[in-house]
C-alpha distance (Angstrom), angle and dihedral (degrees) to the residues before:
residue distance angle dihedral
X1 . . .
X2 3.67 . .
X3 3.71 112.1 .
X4 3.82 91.5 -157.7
X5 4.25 113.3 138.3
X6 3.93 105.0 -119.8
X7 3.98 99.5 -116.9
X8 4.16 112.5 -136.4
X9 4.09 94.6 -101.1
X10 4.04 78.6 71.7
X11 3.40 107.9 44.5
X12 3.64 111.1 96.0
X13 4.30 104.1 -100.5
X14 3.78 118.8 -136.8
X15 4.06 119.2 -108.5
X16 3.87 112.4 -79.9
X17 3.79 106.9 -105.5
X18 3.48 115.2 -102.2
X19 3.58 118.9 -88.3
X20 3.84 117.5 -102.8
X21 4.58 89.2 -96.5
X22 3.53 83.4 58.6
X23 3.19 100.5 48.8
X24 4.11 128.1 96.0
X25 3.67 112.0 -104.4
X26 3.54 104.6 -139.5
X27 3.98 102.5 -119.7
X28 3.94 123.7 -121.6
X29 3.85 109.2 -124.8
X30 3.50 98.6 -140.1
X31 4.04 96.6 -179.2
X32 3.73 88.0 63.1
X33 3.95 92.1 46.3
X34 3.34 96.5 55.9
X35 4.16 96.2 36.9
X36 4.24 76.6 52.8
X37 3.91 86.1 56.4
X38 3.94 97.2 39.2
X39 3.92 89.8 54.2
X40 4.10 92.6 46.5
X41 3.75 91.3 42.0
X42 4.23 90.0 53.6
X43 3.51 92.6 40.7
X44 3.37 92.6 55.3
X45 3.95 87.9 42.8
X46 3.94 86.8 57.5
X47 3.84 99.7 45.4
X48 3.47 85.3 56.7
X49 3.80 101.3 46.6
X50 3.25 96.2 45.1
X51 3.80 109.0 22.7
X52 3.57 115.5 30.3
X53 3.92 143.7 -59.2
X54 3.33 142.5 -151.0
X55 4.22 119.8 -97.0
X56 3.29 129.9 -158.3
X57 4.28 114.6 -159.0
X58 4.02 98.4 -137.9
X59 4.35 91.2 169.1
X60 3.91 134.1 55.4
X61 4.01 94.3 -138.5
X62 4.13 84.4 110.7
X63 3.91 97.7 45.6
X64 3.01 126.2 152.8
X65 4.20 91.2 41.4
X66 3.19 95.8 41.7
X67 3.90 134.3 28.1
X68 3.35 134.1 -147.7
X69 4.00 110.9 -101.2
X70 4.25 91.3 37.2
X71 3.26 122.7 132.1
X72 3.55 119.1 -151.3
X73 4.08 138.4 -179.0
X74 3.77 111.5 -117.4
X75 3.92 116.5 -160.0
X76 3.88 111.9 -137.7
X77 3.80 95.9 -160.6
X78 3.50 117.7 59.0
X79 4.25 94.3 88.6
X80 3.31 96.2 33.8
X81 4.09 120.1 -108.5
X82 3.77 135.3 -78.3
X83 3.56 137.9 149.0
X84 3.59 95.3 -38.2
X85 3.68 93.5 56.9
X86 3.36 94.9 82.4
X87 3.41 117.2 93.9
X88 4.25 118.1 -108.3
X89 3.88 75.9 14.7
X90 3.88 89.0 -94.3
X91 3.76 91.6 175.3
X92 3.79 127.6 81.8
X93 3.99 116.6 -105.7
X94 3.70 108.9 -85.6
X95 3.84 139.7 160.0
X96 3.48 102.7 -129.7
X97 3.53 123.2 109.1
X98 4.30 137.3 -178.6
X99 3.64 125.1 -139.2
X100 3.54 86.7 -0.9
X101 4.06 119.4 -148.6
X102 4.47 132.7 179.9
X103 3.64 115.8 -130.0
X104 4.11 118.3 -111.0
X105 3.98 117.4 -118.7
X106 3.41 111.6 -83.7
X107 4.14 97.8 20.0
X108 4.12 109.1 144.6
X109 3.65 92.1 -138.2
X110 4.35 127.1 -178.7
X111 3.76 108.8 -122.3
X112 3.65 131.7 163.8
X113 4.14 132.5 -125.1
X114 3.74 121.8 -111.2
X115 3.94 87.9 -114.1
X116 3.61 118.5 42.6
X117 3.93 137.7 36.4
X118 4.57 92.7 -107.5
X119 3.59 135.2 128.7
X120 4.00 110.3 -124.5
X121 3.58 115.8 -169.9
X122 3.61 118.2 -164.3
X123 4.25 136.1 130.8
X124 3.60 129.1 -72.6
X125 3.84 101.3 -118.3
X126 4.09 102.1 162.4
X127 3.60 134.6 17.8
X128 3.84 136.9 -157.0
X129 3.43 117.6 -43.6
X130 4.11 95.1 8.4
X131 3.73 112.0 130.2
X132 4.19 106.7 -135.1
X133 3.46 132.3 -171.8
X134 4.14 130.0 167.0
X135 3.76 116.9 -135.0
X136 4.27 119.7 -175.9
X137 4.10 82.9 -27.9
X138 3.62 101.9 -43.6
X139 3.84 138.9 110.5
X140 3.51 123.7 -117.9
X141 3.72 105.8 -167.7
X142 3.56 116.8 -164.5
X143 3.46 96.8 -13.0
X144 4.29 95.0 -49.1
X145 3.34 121.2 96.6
X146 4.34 111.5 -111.2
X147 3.91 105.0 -121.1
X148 3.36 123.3 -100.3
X149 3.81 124.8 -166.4
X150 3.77 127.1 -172.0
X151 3.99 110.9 -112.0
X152 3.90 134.7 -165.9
X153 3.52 102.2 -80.2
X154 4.15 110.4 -96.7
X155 3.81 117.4 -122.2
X156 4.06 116.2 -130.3
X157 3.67 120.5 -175.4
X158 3.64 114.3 -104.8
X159 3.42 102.7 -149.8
X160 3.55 102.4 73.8
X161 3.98 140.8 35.1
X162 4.05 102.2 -83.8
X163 3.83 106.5 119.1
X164 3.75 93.8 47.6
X165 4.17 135.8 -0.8
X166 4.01 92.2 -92.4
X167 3.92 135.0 -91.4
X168 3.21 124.5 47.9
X169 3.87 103.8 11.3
X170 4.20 88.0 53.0
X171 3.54 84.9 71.8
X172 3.57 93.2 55.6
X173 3.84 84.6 69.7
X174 3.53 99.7 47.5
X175 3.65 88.3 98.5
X176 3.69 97.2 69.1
X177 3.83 93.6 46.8
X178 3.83 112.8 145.6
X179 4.14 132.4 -178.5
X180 3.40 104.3 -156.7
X181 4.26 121.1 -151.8
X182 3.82 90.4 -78.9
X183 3.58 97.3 56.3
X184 4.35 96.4 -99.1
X185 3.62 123.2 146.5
X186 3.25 110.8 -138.1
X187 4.22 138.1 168.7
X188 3.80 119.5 -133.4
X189 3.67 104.8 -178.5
X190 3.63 125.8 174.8
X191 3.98 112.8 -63.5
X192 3.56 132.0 -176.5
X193 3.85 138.5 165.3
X194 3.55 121.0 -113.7
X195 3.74 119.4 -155.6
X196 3.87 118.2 -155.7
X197 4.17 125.3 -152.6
X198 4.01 87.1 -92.3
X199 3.58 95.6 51.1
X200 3.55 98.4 -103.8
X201 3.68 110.8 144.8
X202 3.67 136.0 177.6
X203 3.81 144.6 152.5
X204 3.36 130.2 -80.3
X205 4.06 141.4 172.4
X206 3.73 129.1 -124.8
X207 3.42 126.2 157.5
X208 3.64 120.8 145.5
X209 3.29 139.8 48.2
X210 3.56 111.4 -108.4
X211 4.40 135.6 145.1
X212 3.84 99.1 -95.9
X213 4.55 78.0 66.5
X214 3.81 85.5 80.1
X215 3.71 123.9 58.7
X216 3.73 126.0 160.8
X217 3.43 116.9 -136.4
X218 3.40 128.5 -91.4
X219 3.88 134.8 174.7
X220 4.23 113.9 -110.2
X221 3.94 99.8 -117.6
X222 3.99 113.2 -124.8
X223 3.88 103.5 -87.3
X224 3.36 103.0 30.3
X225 3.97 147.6 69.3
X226 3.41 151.5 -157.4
X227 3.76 132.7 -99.9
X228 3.53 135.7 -171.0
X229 3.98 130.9 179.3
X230 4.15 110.5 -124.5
X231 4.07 81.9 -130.9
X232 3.88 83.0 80.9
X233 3.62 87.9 -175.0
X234 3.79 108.0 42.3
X235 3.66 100.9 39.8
X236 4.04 130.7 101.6
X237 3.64 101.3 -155.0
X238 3.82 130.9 126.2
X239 3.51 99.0 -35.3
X240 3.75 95.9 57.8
X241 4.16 123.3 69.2
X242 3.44 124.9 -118.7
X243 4.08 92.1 -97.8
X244 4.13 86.3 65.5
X245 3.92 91.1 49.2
X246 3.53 90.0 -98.2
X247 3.88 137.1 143.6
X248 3.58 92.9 -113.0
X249 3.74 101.4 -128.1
X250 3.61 128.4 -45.9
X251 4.06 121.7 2.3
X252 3.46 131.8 -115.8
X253 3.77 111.2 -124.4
X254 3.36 90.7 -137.9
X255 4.04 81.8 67.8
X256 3.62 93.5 58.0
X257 3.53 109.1 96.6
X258 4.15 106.1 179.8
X259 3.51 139.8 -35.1
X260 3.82 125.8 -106.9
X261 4.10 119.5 -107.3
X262 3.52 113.7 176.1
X263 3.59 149.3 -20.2
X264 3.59 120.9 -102.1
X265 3.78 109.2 -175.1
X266 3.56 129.9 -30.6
X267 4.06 131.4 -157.3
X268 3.94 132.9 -156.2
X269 3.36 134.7 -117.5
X270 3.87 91.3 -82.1
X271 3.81 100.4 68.9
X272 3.61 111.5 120.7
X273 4.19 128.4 -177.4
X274 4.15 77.7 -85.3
X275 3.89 110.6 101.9
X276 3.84 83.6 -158.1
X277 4.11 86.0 71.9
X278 3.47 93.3 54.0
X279 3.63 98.4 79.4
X280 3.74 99.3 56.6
X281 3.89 90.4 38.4
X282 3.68 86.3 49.3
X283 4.04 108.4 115.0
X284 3.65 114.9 -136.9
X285 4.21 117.4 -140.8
X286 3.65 96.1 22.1
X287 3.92 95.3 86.6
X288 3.88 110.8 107.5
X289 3.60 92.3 3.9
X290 4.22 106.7 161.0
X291 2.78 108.2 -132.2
X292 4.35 106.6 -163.8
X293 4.00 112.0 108.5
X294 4.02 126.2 -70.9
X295 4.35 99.2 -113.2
X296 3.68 104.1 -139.2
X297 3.71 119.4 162.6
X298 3.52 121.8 -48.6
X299 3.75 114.7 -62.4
X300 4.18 101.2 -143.2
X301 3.59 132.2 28.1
């Protein structure tokens, strides 16, 4: 009996693994990719319906708080939800409403006109039962005018469309055209601060004369409020019928779809598709701007 260790060249070798043709291709379950994408795409659906969503301010009729090209967080909870919860507004108009909530003074809320599927955002400047009327541009509120204190003039870039949505109402402002020292064009309209009942106060622009100045008043319907852009002059809200692109008096609640928090970021007139713009379009100080009312002392007696 030979007591010799085999050496490796005779052991018996395995098979050579089959070559990569031969091989089984691990197969792609395709039901369970797309069930992964049908679960992310709805939960993303319901975060924004009944969380919050990202807005984008296309319009100047809120300038000088907020700018066209900012991007803001809106909250979807704070009145409760209804049909225009959903996100694209996939439900049909309706008046119901769960865990139902009213607006504060001064709120910049999302709502949506009586004709057309579009997010307006504008300020809550009356609520139910108030009785409102508009005299030479300002609010009288229950039958006291809302104060109204002159301000340091704001300064809007000149170079693109963020007092007003472009030709002809840009050359309303070219009387308060400025160059400052380093050469900028600016516009420094007329600004004032408008204080509401609960003390919220904010800036707003007015400075022509103009039909939406005069408003008889009405009484705010139960359920509903009414909303006015800060761009007194440029904005389609409440005051303005359905025929101007307005929201044809006061809104439902059941319209009002969130109210805005904060900005997140916001980009100049000289973003393109190209990420590459973004950074010099980027505007510095606007990011994580809040945007709920200053409280100052009360605003009527």
């Amino acid at each position: 009996m030979s007591d010799e260790t085999p050496q490796p060249d005779d052991m018996a070798q395995p098979d050579e693994p089959a070559t990569t043709e031969e091989a089984a291709k691990p197969k792609v379950n395709w039901i369970a990719e797309v069930r992964g994408l049908v679960l992310m795409l709805l939960a993303v659906l319901a975060f924004h319906t009944f969380v919050a969503k990202p807005f984008y301010i296309p319009s100047a009729s809120m300038v000088p708080n907020l700018l066209v090209g900012d991007r803001l967080v809106v909250s979807k909870y704070p009145y409760g939800w209804s049909w225009v919860s959903a996100s694209f507004h996939l439900l049909p108009r309706s008046s119901w409403r769960i865990a139902p909530a009213t607006p504060e003074y001064g709120d910049i809320v999302i709502a949506v006109p009586p004709d057309r599927a579009e997010d307006y955002i504008k300020r809550v400047v009356a609520l139910p039962g108030d009785r409102i009327a508009v005299v030479n541009g300002q609010i009288v509120l229950n039958g006291v005018p809302v104060p109204q204190e002159v301000e340091p003039p704001v300064r809007l870039p000149a170079d693109n469309d963020n007092v007003c949505d472009g030709w002809p109402c840009l050359d309303d402002f070219e009387p308060y055209r400025v160059t400052l020292e380093d050469g900028t064009q600016v516009y420094e309209p007329p600004t004032y601060r408008e204080t509401l009942p609960n003390g919220a106060s904010y800036l707003i622009i007015d400075h022509m004369q103009q039909d939406l100045d005069n408003m008889a008043e009405i009484t705010v319907p139960d359920g509903h409020v009414f909303l006015m852009g800060d761009n007194r002059d440029h904005s389609a809200d409440s005051r303005a019928p359905v025929w101007r692109s307005g929201l044809d008096g006061p809104v439902p609640l059941s319209s009002v779809g969130g109210r805005a928090e904060i900005i997140t970021f916001s980009l100049d007139g000289r973003a393109t598709w190209n990420p590459l713009t973004w950074i010099e379009a980027l505007r510095g100080g606007r990011a994580w701007t809040s945007l709920r009312p200053e409280l100052r002392g009360t605003g009527q007696e």
